[in-house]
C-alpha positions in Angstrom: 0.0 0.0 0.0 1.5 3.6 -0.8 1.5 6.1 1.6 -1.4 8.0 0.4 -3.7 4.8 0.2 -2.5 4.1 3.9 -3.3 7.7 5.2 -6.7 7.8 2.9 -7.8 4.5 4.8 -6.7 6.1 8.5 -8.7 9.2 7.5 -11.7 6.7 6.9 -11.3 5.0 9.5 -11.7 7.7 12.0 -14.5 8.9 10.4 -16.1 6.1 11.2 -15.0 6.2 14.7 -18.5 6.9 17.2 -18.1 8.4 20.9 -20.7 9.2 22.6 -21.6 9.0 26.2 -24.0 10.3 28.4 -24.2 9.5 32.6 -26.5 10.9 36.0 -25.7 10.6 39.1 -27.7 8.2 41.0 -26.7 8.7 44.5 -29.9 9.3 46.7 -30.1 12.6 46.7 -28.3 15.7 48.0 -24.7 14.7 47.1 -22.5 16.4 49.4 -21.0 19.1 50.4 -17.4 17.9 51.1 -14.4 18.4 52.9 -12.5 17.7 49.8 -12.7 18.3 46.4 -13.9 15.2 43.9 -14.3 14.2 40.8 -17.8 13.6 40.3 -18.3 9.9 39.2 -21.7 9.7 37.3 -22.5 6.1 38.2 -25.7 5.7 35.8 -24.3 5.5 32.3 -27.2 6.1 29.6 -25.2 5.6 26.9 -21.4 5.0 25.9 -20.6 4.1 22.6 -16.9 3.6 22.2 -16.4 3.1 25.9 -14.7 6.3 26.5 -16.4 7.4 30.0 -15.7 5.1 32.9 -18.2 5.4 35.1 -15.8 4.3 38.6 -13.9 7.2 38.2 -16.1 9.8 36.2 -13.3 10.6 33.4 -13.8 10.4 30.0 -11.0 9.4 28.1 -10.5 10.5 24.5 -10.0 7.1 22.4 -9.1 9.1 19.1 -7.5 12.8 18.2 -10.7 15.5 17.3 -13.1 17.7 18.6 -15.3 16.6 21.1 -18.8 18.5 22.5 -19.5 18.1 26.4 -22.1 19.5 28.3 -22.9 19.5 32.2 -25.8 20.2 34.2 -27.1 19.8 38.1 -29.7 21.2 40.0 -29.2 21.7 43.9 -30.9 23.1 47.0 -30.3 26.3 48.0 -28.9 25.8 51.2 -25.5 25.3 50.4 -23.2 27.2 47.4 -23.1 25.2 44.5 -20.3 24.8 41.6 -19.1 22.1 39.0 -15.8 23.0 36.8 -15.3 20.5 33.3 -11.1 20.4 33.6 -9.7 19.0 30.3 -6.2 17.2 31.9 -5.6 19.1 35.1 -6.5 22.5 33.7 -10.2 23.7 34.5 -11.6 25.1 31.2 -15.6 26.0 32.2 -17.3 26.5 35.3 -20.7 27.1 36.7 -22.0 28.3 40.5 -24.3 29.7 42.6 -24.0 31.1 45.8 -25.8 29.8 49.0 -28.7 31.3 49.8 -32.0 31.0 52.5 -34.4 32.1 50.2 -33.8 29.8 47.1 -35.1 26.9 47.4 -33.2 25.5 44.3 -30.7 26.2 41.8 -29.8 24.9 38.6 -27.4 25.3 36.6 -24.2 23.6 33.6 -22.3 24.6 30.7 -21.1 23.8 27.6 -18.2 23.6 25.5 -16.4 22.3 22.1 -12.6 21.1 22.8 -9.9 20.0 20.0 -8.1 16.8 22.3 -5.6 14.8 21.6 -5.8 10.5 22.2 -5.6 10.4 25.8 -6.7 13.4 26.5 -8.9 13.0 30.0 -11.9 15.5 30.8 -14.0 15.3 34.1 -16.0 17.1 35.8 -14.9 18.3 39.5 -16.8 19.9 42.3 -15.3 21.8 45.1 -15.2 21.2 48.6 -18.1 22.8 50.5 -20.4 22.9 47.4 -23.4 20.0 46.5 -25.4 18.9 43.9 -28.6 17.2 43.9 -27.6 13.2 43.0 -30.8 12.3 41.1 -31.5 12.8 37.3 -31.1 16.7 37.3 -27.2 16.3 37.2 -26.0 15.2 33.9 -22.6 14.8 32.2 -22.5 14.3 28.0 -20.4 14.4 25.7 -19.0 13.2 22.0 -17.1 13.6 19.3 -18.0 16.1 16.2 -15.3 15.3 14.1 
């Protein structure tokens, strides 16, 4: 095979690739706050094609170079502050928060956002210490790749 055959079937090939994946977190309810910051591990995986998000650890693992959409929402009581931050590697790229408060009885809130990662290339989603979420099917993490 010349080279040019050999890179037209690579280019093929990952255009066939498919990741997708799409997880709540099931956890009973309000889901903190903690002492320590975490990782948030969505634990009910809705879909995963490619198996790219690992549901133990709540990292998403990019199985091929391209640009990837991910999207995260939650919904919390108002009682305590609330924040997620999406980190690509170690390197927080988008955030969103609200502030405690004793008249709101409950906040929601996510982003979005379109990243160009390499193969390995890890994103997660992190909450702070001293912030919640409500651990039911208002807190969502999605994402997949566009091209």
């Amino acid at each position: 095979m010349c080279r040019l055959e050999t890179e037209m079937m690579r280019t093929m090939s990952k255009s066939k690739t498919k990741v997708a994946f799409s997880a709540l977190i099931e956890k009973g309810g309000a889901y903190g706050p903690f002492k320590t910051d975490i990782t948030l591990a969505y634990n009910k995986v809705l879909t995963n094609i490619g198996d790219a998000y690992n549901s133990s650890t709540g990292v998403f693992t990019a199985p091929i170079t391209g640009v990837y959409y991910f999207n995260f929402f939650y919904h919390a009581g108002g009682k305590h502050a609330s924040k997620l931050e999406l980190f690509k590697n170690s390197e927080m790229i988008v955030r969103s928060s609200d502030h405690k408060s004793d008249s709101d009885g409950a906040d929601n809130g996510g982003n979005a956002v379109v990243l160009q990662l390499q193969q390995g290339d890890q994103v997660y989603v992190h909450m702070p210490a001293n912030h919640h979420v409500w651990a039911g099917d208002h807190t969502t993490f999605s994402g997949f790749l566009l091209s």
